[in-house]
SERO-4910 file (N, C-alpha, C, O; in steps of 0.05 Angstrom, whole numbers):
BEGIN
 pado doro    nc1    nc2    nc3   cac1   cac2   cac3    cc1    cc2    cc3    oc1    oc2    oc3
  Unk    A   1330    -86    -43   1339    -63    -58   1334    -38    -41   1312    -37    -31
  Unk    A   1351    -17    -35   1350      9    -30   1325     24    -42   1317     22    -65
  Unk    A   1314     40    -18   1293     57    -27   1301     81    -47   1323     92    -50
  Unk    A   1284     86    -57   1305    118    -75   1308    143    -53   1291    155    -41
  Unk    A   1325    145    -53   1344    168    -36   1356    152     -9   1365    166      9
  Unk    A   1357    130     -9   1361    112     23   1395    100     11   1397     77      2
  Unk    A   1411    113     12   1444     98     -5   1464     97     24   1465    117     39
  Unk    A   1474     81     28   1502     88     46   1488     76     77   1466     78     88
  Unk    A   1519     61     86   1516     52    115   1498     80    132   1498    104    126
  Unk    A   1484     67    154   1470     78    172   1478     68    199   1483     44    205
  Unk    A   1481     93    218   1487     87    246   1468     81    257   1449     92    246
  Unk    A   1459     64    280   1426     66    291   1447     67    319   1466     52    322
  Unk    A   1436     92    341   1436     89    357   1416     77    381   1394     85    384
  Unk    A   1426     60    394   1398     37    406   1384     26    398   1361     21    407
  Unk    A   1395     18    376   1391     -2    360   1382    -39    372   1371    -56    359
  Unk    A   1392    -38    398   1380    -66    415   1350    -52    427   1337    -67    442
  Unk    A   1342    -31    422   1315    -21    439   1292    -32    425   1294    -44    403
  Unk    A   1264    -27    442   1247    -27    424   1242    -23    398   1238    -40    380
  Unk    A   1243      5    396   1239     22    377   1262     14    358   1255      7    335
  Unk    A   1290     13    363   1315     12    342   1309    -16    331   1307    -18    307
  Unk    A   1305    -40    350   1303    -66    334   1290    -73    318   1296    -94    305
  Unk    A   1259    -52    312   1259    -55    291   1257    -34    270   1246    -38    248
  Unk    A   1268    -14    279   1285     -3    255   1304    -10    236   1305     -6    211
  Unk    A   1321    -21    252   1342    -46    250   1325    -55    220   1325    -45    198
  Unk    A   1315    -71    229   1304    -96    207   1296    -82    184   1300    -95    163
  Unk    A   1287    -59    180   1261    -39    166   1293    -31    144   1289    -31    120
  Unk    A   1316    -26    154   1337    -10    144   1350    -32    127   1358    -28    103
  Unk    A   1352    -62    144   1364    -79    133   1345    -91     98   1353    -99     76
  Unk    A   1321    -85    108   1301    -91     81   1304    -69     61   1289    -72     42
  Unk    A   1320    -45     60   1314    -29     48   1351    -36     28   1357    -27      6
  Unk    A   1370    -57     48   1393    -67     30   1418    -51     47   1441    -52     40
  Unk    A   1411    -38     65   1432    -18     79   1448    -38     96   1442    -58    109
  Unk    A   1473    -25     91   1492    -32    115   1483    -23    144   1491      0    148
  Unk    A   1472    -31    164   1473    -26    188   1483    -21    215   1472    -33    233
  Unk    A   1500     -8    220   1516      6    248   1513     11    266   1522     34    271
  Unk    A   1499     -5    292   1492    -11    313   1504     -4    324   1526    -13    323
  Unk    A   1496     25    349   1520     22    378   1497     30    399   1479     47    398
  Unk    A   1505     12    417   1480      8    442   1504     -5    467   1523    -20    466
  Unk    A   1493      8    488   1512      0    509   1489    -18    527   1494    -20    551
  Unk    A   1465    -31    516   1449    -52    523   1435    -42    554   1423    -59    567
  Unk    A   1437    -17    561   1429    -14    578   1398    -12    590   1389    -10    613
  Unk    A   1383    -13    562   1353    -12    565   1350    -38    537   1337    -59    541
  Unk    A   1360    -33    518   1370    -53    499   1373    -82    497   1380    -90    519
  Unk    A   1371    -96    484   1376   -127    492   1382   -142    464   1367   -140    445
  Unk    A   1408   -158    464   1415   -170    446   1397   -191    429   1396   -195    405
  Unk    A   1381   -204    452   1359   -223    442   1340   -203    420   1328   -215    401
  Unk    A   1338   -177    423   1312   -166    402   1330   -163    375   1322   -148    357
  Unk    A   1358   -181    371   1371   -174    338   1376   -202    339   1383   -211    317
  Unk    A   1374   -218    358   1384   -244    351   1376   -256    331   1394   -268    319
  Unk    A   1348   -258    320   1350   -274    283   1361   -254    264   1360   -261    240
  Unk    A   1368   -234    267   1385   -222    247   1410   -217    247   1421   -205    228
  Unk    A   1426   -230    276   1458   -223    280   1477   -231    264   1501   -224    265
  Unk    A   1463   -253    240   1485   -274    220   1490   -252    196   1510   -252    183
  Unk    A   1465   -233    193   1466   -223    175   1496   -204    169   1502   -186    185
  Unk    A   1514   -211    145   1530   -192    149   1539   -157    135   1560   -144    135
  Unk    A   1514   -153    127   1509   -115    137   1503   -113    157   1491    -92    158
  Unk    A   1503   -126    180   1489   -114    203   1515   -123    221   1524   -146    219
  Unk    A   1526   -101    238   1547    -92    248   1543    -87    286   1527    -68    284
  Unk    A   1546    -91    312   1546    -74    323   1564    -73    349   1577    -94    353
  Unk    A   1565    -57    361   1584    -49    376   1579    -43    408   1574    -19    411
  Unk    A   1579    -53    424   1573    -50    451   1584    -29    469   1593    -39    490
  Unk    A   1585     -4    467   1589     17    470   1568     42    481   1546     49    472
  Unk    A   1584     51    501   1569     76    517   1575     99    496   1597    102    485
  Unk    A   1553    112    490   1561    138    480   1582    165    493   1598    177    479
  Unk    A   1579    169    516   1593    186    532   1625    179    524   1644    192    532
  Unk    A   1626    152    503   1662    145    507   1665    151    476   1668    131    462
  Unk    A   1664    179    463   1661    181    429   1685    153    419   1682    133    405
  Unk    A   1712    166    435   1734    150    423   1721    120    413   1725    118    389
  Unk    A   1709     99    422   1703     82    422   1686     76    393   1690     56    380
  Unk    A   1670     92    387   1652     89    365   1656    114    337   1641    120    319
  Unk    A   1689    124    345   1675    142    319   1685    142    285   1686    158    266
  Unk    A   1694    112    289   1702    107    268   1675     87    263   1681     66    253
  Unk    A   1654     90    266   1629     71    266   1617     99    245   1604     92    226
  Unk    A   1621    126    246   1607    143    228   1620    147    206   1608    163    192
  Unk    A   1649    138    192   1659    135    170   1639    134    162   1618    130    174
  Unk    A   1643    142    128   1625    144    102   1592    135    109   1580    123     92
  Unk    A   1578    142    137   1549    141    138   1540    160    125   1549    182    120
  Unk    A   1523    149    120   1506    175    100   1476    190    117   1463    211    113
  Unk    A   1475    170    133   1444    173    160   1457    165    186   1468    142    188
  Unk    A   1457    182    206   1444    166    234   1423    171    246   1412    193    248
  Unk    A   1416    150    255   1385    154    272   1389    160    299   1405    144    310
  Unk    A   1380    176    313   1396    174    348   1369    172    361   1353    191    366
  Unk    A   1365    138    368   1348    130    388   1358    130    412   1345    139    431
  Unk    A   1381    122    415   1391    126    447   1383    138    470   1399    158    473
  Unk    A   1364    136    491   1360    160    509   1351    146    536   1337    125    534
  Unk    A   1356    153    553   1340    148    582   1311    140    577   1297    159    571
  Unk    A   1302    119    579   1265    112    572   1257    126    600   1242    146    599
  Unk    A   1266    117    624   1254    113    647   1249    149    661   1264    161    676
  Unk    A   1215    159    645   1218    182    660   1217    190    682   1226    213    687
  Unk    A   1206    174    703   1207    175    731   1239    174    743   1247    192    758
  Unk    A   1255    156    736   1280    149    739   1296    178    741   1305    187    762
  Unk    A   1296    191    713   1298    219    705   1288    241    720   1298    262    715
  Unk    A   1270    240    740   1254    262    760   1284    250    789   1299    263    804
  Unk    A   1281    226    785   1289    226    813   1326    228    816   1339    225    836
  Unk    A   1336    233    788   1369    240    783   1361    256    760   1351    245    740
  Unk    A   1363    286    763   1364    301    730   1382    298    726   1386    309    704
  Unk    A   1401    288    734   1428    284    714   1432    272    697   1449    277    680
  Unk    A   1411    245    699   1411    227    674   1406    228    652   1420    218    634
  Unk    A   1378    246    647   1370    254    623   1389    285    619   1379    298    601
  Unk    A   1407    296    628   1425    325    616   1451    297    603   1459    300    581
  Unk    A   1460    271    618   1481    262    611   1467    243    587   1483    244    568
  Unk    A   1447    230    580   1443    209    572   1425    220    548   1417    207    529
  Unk    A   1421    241    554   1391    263    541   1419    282    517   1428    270    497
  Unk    A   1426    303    523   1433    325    518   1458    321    510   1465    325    487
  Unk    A   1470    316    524   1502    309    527   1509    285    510   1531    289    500
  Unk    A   1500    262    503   1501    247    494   1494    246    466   1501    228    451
  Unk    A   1473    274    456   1464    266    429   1475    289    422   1461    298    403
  Unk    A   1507    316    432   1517    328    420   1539    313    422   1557    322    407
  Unk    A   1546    295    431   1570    275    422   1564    257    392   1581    251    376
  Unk    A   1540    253    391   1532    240    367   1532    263    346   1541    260    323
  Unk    A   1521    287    353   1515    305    335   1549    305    319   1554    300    295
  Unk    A   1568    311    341   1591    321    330   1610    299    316   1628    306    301
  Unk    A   1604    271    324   1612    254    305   1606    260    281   1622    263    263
  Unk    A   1568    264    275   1564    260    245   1571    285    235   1569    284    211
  Unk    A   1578    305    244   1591    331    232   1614    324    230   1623    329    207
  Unk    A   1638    309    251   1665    313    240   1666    288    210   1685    286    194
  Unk    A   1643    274    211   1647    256    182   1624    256    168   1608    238    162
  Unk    A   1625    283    162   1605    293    136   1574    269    130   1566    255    111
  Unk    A   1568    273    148   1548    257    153   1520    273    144   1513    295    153
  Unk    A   1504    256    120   1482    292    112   1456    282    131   1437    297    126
  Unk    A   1451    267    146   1415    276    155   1432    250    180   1449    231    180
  Unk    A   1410    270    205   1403    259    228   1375    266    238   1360    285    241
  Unk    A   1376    233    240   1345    231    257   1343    227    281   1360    214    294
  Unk    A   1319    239    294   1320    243    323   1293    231    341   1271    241    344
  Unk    A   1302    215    346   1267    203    360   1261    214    387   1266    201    407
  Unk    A   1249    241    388   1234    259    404   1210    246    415   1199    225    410
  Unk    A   1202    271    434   1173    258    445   1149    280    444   1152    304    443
  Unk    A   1125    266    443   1103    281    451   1113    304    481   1109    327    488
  Unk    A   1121    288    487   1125    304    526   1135    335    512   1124    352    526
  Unk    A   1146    344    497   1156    369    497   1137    398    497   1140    422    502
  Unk    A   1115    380    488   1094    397    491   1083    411    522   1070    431    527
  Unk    A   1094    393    535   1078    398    568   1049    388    563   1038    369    552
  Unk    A   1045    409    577   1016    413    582    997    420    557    990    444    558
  Unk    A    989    409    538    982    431    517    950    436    519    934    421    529
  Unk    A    947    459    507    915    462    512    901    462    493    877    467    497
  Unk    A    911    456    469    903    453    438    903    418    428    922    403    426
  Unk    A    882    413    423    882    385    414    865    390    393    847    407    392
  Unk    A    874    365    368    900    356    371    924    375    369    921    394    354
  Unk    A    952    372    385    967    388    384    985    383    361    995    362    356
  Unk    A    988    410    342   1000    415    321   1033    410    323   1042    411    346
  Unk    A   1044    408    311   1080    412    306   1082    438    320   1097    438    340
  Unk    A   1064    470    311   1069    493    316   1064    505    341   1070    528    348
  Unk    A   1050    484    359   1044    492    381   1069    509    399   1093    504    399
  Unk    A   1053    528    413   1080    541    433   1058    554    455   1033    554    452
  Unk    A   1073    565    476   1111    554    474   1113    526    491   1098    516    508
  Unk    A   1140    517    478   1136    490    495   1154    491    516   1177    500    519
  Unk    A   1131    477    536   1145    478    568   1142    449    575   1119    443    569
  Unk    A   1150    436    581   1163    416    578   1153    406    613   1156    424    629
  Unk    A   1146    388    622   1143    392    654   1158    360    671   1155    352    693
  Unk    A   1170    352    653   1194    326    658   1224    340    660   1230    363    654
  Unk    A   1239    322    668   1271    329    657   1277    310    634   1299    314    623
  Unk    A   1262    291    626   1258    280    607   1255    297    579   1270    303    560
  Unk    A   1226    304    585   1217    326    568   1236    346    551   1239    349    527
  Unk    A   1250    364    581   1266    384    583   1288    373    552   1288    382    529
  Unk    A   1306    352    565   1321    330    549   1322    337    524   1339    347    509
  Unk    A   1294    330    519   1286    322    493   1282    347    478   1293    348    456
  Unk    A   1266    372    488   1270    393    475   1299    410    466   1302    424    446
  Unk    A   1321    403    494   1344    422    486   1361    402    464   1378    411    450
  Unk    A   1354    376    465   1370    369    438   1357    380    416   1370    393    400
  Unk    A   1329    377    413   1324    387    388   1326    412    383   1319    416    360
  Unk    A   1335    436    396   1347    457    395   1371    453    382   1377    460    359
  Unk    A   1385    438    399   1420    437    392   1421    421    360   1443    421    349
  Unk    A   1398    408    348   1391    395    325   1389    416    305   1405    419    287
  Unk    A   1366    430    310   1362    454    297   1391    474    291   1399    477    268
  Unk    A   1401    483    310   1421    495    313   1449    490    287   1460    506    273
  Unk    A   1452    457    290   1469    441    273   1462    440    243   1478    439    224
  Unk    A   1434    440    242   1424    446    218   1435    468    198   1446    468    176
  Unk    A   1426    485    215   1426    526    199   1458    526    203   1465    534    181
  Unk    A   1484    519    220   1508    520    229   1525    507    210   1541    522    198
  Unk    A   1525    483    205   1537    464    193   1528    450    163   1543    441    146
  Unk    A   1498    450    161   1489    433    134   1473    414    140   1457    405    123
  Unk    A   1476    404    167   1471    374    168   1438    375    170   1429    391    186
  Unk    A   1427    364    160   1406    357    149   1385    337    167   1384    312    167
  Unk    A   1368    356    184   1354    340    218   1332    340    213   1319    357    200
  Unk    A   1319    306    234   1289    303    228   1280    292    254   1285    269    262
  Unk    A   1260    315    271   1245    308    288   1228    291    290   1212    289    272
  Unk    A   1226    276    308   1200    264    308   1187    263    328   1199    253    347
  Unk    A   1165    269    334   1154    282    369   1131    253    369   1107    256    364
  Unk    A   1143    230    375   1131    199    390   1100    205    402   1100    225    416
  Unk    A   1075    193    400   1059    187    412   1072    168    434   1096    168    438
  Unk    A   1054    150    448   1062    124    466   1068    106    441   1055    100    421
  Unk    A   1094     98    449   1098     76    423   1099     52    438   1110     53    460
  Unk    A   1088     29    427   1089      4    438   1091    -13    417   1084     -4    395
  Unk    A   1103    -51    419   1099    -62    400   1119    -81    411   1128    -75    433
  Unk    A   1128   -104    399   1145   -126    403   1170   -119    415   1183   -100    404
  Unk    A   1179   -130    435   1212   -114    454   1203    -93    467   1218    -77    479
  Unk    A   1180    -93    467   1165    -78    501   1199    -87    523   1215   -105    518
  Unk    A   1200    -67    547   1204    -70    572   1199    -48    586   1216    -39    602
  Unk    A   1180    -39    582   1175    -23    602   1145     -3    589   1141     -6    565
  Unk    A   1127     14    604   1104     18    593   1085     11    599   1087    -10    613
  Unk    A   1055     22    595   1042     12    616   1029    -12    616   1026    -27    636
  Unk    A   1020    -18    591   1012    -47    584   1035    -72    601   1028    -91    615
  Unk    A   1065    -64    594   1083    -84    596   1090    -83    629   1106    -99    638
  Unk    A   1075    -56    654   1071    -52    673   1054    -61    679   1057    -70    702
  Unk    A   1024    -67    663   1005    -86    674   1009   -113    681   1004   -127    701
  Unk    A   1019   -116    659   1023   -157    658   1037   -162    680   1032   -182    694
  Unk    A   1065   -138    687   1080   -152    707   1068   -148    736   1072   -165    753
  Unk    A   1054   -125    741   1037   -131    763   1012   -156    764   1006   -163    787
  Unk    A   1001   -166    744    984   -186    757   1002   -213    756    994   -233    767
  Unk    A   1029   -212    739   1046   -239    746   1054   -238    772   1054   -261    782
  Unk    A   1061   -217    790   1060   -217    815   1038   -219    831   1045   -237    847
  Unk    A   1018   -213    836    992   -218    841    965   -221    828    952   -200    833
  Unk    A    953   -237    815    936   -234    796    909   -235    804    894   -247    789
  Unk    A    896   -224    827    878   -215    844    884   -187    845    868   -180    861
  Unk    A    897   -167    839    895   -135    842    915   -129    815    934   -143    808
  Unk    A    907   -105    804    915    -92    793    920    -59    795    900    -45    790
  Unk    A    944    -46    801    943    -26    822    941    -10    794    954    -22    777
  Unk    A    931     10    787    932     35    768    951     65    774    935     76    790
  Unk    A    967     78    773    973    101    779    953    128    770    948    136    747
  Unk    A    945    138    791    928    164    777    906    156    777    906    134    788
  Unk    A    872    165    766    844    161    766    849    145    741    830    129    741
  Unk    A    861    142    721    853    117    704    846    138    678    856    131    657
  Unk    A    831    159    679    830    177    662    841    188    648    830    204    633
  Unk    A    873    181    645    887    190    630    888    178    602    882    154    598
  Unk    A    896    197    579    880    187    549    901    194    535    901    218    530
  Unk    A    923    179    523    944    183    503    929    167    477    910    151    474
  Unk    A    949    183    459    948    170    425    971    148    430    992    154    443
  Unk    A    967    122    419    979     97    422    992    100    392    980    113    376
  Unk    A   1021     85    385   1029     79    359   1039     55    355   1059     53    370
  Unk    A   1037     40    347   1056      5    334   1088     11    329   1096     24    309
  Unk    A   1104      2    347   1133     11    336   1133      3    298   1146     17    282
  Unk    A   1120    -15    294   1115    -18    263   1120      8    242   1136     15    225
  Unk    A   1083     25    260   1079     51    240   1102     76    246   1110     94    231
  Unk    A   1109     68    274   1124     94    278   1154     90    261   1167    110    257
  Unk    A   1162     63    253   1190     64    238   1187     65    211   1207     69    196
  Unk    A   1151     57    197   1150     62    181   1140     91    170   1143     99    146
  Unk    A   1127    105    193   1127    146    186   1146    149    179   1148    154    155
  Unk    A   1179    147    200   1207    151    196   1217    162    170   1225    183    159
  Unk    A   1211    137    165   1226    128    136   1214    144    114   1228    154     97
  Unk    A   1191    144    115   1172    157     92   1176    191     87   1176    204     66
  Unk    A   1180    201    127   1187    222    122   1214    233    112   1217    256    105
  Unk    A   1233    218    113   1266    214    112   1256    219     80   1259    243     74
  Unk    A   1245    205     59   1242    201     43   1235    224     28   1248    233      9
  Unk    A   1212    235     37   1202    252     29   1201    283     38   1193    301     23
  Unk    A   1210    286     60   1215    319     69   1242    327     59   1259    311     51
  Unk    A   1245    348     59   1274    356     60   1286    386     61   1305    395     48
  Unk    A   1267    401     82   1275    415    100   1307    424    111   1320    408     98
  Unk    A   1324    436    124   1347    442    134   1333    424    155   1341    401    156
  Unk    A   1308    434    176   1299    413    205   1268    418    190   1257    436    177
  Unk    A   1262    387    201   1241    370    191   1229    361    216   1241    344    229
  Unk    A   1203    371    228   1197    371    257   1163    359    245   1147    370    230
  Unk    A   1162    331    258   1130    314    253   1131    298    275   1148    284    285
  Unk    A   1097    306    286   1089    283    301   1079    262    283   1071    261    260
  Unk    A   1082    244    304   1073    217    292   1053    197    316   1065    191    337
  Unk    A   1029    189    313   1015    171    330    999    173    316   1000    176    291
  Unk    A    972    174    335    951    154    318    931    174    315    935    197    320
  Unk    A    912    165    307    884    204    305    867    202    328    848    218    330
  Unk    A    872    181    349    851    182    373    870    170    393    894    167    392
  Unk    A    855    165    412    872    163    446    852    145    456    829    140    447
  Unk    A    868    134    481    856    113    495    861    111    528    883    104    536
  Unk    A    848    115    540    848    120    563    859     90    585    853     67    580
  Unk    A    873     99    608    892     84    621    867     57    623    871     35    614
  Unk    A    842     68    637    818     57    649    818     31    628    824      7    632
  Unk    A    811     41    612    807     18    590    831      1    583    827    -22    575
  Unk    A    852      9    586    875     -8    580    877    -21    605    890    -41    605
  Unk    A    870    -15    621    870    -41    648    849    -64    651    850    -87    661
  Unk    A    824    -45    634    810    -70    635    812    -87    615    800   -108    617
  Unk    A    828    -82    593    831    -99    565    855   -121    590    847   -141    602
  Unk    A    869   -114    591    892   -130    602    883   -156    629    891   -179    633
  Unk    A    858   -135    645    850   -163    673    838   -175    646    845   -199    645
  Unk    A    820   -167    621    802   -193    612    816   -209    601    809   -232    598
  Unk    A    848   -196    589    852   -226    574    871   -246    595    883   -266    588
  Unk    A    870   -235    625    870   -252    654    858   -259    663    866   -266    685
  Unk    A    835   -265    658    811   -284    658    793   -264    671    775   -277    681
  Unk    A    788   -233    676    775   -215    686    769   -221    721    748   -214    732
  Unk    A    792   -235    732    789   -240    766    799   -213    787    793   -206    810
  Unk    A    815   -204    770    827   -179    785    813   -144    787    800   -129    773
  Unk    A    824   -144    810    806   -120    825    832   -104    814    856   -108    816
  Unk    A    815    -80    798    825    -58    791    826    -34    816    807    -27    829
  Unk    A    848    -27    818    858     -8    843    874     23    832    897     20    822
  Unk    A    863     49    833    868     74    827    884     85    852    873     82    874
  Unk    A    903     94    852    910    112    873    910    137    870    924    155    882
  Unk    A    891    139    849    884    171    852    898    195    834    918    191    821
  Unk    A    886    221    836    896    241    817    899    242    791    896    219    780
  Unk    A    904    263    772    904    262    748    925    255    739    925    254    714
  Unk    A    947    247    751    969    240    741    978    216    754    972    207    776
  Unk    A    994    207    736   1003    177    750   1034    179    758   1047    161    770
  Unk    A   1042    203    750   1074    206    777   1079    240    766   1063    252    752
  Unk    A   1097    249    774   1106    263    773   1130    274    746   1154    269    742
  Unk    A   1109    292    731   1117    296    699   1108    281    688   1120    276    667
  Unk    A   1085    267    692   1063    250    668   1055    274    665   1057    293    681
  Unk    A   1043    273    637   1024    283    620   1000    271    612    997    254    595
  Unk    A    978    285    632    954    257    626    931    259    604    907    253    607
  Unk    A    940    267    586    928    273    568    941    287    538    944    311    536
  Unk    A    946    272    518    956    275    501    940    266    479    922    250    482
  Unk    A    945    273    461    931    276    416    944    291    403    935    314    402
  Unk    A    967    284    389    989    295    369    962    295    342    946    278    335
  Unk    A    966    318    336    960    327    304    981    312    289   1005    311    293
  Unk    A    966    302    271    983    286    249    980    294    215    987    285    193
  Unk    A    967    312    224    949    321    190    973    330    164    968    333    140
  Unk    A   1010    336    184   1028    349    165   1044    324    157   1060    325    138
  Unk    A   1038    296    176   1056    271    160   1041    261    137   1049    254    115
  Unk    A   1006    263    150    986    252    127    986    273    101    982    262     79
  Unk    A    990    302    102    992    311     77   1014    307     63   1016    321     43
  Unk    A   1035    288     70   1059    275     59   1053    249     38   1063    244     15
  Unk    A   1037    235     52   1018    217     36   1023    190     61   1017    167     56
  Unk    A   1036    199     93   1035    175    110   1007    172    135    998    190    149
  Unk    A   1000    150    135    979    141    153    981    122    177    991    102    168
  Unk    A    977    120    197    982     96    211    968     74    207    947     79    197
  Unk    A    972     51    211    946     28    193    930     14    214    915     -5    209
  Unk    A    935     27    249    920     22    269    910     41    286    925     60    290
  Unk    A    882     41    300    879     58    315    895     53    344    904     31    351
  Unk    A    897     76    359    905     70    388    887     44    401    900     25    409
  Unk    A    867     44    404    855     25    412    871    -10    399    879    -29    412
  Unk    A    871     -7    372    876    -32    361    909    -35    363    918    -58    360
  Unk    A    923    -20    367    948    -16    375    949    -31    394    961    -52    393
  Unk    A    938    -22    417    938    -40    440    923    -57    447    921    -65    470
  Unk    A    909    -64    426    904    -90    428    912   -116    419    904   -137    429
  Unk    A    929   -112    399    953   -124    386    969   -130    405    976   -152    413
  Unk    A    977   -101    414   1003   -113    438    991   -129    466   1003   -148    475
  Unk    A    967   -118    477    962   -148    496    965   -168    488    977   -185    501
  Unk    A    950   -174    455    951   -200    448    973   -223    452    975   -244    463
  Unk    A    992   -201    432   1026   -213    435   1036   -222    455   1047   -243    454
  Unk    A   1033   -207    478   1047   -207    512   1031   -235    518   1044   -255    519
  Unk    A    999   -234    521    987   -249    531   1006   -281    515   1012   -302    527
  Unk    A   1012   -275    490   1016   -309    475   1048   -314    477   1059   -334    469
  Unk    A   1060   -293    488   1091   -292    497   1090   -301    527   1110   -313    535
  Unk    A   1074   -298    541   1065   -307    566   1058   -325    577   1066   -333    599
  Unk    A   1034   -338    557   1023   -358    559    999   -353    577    985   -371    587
  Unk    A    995   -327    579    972   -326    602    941   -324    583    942   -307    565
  Unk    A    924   -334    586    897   -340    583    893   -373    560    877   -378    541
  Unk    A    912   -387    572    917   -421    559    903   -438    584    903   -463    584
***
């Protein structure tokens, strides 16, 4: 059965991703028709495969940059979610074009679909990064000004401008969400899912980027699709701007050593130094969460247990410590 206020097909953009697949599922439990368009490029068909028989669930193998292709996919939606975006922020430093085409450009083509078909709320899966550098922890929603020090980042802030913008302009009805590190089942990429594949290539060293010191708030793609929803539910704002992660952080250091122990603890941990681990990391992050929790939402893991879950999984998807 439909949640109360959850009525009418939904678009999920990247919907084969991490984060969308299981949104996907979370939307389909709620009785919704589902409208998939993913051009599989970070995406993977295998993360919908036990649900592809289902028939509300729809999707379409399509680049966004080609509207023609998908925009009879926003008929009578009532929600789209726009996960779609460049993951790879390093990738993004070394072509800014990707994140202005794949970032900006891509989620005012979505924008203007769900405006030309009266589409009332878009959701937007933002990041912590917009913050930059912040000097306030935990950092609030209100923090300013935000400087952004990725083209990732950048990305992500001028959509939610052009979000805002569509809001006060048009009607349409927008909901930020500024991501801790999200991790959880359909990992490909990340640092945990960066660990494992460095010691499958050598399992005597483990190289770290940066002093190891770096300390993000971790989230379960679980809690973060279940904040979503709750806030979808319950805010209703013209723009609806919430972080979402966890109330504490966990440092790189320790997530390398969780990962050599469940490798039988043989591997030599290796730093190459600095506070940062490339260029436009942010090594140090804690999203304030105190305005989703006065909503009545919580996460039901800490960062630590977050990722400890997800070694677990990898390790028994792997087969490594049998």
């Amino acid at each position: 059965m439909a949640a109360a206020g959850a009525k009418g097909p939904v678009v999920v953009t990247g919907g084969a991703g991490a984060i969308g697949a299981v949104l996907v599922r979370a939307l389909l439990a709620e009785g919704r028709e589902v409208r998939v368009i993913d051009n599989l490029s970070g995406g993977r068909m295998e993360h919908l495969a036990d649900i592809a028989a289902d028939p509300r669930l729809s999707f379409l193998r399509a680049d966004l940059s080609d509207p023609d292709r998908y925009q009879e996919r926003f008929r009578g939606a009532s929600e789209v979610w726009h996960l779609a975006a460049n993951a790879d922020i390093q990738k993004g430093t070394a072509d800014p074009g990707i994140d202005l085409r794949e970032g900006l450009l891509n989620a005012f083509r979505v924008m203007e679909a769900a405006r030309n078909h009266g589409v009332a709320k878009l959701l937007f899966s933002s990041s912590s990064v917009v913050y930059g550098q912040p000097t306030v922890f935990p950092t609030p929603e209100g923090y300013g000004p935000l400087l952004p020090e990725s083209i990732y980042g950048a990305s992500k802030l001028s959509v939610e401008a052009f979000l805002s913008a569509f809001a006060h302009s048009y009607g349409l009805k927008t909901y930020l969400f500024r991501f801790a590190n999200i991790i959880g089942p359909f990992m490909t990429h990340g640092v945990i899912y960066d660990f494992f594949e460095k010691l499958r290539r050598d399992p005597t060293r483990l190289e770290v980027l940066g002093d190891g010191r770096q300390a993000k708030s971790y989230l379960r793609s679980e809690d973060c699709v279940a904040g979503m929803i709750f806030v979808r539910d319950r805010a209703a704002a013209p723009v609806n701007v919430f972080n979402l992660g966890a109330r504490d952080r966990i440092s790189v250091r320790e997530i390398a050593e969780r990962v050599v122990a469940v490798h039988g603890g043989r591997a030599r941990i290796e730093y190459t130094g600095g506070d940062r681990g490339w260029v436009g990391d942010v090594p140090q992050q804690l999203l304030d969460i105190a305005k989703v929790e006065r909503l009545g939402w919580a996460p039901t893991l800490t960062s630590a247990g977050a990722v400890d879950r997800t070694i677990a999984e990898l390790a028994r998807e792997r087969g490594v410590g049998r």
